[in-house]
N, C-alpha and C positions, 0 to 999 in steps of 0.2 A: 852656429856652434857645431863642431864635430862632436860623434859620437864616441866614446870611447871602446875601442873595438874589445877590452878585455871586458868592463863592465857590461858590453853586449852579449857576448859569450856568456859570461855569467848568469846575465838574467835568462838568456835561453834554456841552459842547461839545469838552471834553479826548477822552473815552469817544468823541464822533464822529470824532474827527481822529485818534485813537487810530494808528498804523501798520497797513495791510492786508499780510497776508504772501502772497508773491506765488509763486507756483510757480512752479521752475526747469523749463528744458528739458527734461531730465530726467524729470521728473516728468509732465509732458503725454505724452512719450512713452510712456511707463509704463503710462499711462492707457490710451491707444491703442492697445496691443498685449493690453490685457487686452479691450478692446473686442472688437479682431479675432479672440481666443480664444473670446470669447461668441456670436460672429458662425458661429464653424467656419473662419475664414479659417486660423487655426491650430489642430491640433488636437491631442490627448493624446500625447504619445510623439514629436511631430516635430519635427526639429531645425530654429530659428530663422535666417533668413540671418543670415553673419556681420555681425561689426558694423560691416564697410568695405559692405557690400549695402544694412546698414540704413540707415547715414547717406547713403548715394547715394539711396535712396528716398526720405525722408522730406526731403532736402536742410536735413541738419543735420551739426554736426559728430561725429567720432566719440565724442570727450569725453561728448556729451549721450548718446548711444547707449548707451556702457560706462554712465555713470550710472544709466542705464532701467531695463538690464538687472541692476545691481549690486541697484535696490529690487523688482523682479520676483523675484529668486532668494532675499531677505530675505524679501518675504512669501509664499514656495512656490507661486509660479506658474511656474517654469522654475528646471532643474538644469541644473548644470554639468560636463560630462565631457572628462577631457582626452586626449590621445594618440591614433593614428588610430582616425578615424573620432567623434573626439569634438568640441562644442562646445556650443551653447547648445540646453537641448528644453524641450516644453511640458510642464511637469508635472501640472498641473491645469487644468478649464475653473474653477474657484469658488476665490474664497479669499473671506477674512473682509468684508473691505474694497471688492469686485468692483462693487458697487451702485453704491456713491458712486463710484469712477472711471469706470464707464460714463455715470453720468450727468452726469461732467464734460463727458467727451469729447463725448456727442451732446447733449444741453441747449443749448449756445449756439450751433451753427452746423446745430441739427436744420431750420429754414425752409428755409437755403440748401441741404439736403442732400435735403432732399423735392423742389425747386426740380431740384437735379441729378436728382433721378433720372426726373422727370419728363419732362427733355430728353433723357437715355439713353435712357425708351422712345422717346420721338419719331424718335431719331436712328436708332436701330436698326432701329426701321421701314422709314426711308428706305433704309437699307443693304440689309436684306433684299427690297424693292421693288426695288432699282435692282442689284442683284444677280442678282435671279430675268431680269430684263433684260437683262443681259450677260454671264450666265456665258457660258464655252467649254469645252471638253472638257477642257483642264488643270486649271480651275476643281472641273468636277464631280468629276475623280480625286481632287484633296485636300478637298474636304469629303466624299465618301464615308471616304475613307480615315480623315479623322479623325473622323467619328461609328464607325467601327468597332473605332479606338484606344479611341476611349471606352469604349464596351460591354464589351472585355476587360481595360480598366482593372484592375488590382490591391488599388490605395489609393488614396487622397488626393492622392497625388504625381504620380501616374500621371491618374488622371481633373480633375485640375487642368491638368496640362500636355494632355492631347486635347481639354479644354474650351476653352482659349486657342488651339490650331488649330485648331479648328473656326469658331469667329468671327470669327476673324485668315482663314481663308480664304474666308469670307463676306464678309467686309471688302473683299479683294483680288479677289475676282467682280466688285467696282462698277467696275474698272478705275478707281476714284477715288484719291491718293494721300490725298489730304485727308480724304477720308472713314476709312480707315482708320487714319489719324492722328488723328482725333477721336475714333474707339470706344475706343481704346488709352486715350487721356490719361481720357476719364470712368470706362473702365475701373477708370482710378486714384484716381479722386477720390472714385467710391463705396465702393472698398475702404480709404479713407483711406489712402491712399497705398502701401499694400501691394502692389497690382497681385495679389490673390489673389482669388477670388470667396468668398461663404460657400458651407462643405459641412460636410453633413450626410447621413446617411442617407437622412434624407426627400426633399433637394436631390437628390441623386442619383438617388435610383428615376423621380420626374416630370423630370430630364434624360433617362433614359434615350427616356423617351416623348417627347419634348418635341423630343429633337433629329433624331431621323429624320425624324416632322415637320414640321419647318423647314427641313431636308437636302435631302426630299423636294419642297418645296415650292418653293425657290430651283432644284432640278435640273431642274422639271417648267416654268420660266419663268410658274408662277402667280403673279404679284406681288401680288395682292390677301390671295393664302391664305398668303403668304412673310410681309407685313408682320404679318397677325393671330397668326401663329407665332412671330414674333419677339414681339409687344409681351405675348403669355402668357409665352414663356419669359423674360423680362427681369424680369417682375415679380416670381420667386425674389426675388433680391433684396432687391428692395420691401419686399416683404412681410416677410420675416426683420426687417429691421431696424426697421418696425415695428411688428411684435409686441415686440421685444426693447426698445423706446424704452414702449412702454405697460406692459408688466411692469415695469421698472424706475422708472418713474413712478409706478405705483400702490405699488409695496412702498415706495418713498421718503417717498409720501404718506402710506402706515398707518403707518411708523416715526415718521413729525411728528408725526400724531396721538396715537399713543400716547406720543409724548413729553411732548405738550402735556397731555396728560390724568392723568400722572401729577406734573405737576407742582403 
């Protein structure tokens, strides 16, 4: 029996036009937060901001937030504890599914994000030059002070919050307000909107070195040895996130293949 060339056309063109299903809010955010888990922006055992913090951060509603959170807790990447001292923790950095959402999340906007963080070393340069330039002695008490918060940091929480004074007061040595309103917002845009940096173990040991350093170098008004200490310590970062985008790339790539190969 011949085919009927219209009703082939047809069913081809049906299959194109077929409906695309679109991800909710929810669901991106989802993505996102497993990202910043892979990243170290969150990590095992710590409690998530609530979800009036998270929709303030990510400038979304709370609705989408609870949803996020509702498919994070379904596929055991965060538990829920109630009564004081309880709300939303990290329960794991992997689940089944962690690939393909990471590779939602940084796949399409990874140009513009290379793109950012290119201009946060640049920027930070500048800060740390024009800082080593105008500290004054108030200046160098609070960046001593918090490179030393740092050092006897405890956890994550602790060497998170010395890490953001430390820069925030490098920031504020430029006597710029603008500048320090600019490290802040790309602050944000590299951590995908968490305003968290990635940590890790390894992150930490070369902060430790990394920020007396740059401490030192902004206190001694070296501008030249200030900018090259910022644009090493910046590239943490960097670098985390791509290593994390070419791992997830390459295992994405051998799962095609061997999909393609077993078929």
């Amino acid at each position: 029996m011949t085919e009927d060339p219209v009703e082939a056309v047809s069913e081809r063109f049906g299959a194109l036009l077929a409906p695309v299903p679109m991800r909710t809010a929810g669901e991106r955010i989802a993505e996102r937060i497993v990202t910043a888990i892979a990243l170290g922006e969150f990590v095992p055992g710590q409690r998530l901001p609530t979800e009036r913090e998270l929709a303030a951060m990510l400038e979304v509603s709370r609705t989408s937030v609870r949803e996020a959170l509702q498919r994070l807790q379904a596929s055991g990447y965060v538990t829920t504890r109630r009564g004081r001292g309880g709300g939303t923790f990290v329960k794991t950095d992997r689940g089944p599914d962690s690939d393909e959402m990471i590779r939602r999340t940084l796949e399409p906007a990874w140009s513009e994000l290379t793109g950012i963080l290119d201009f946060r070393s640049l920027v930070e340069q500048l800060i740390a030059r024009t800082a080593a330039q105008r500290r004054d002695d108030t200046d160098i008490a609070a960046i001593r002070r918090a490179v030393d918060d740092y050092a006897r940091a405890a956890d994550r929480e602790e060497s998170r919050l010395a890490d953001h004074t430390l820069h925030q007061a490098i920031a504020q040595a430029t006597h710029n307000a603008r500048l320090v309103d600019l490290s802040a917002r790309i602050r944000r845009e590299v951590s995908l909107g968490f305003d968290a940096e990635p940590y890790t173990a390894e992150v930490r040991h070369r902060a430790l070195h990394q920020h007396p350093e740059l401490a030192e170098a902004v206190i001694a008004g070296d501008q030249a040895r200030a900018a090259d200490c910022a644009a090493a310590h910046f590239s943490l970062t960097e670098d985390m996130l791509t290593e994390l985008y070419a791992r997830i790339s390459l295992r994405t790539a051998g799962e095609s293949d061997a999909r393609s190969q077993g078929q």
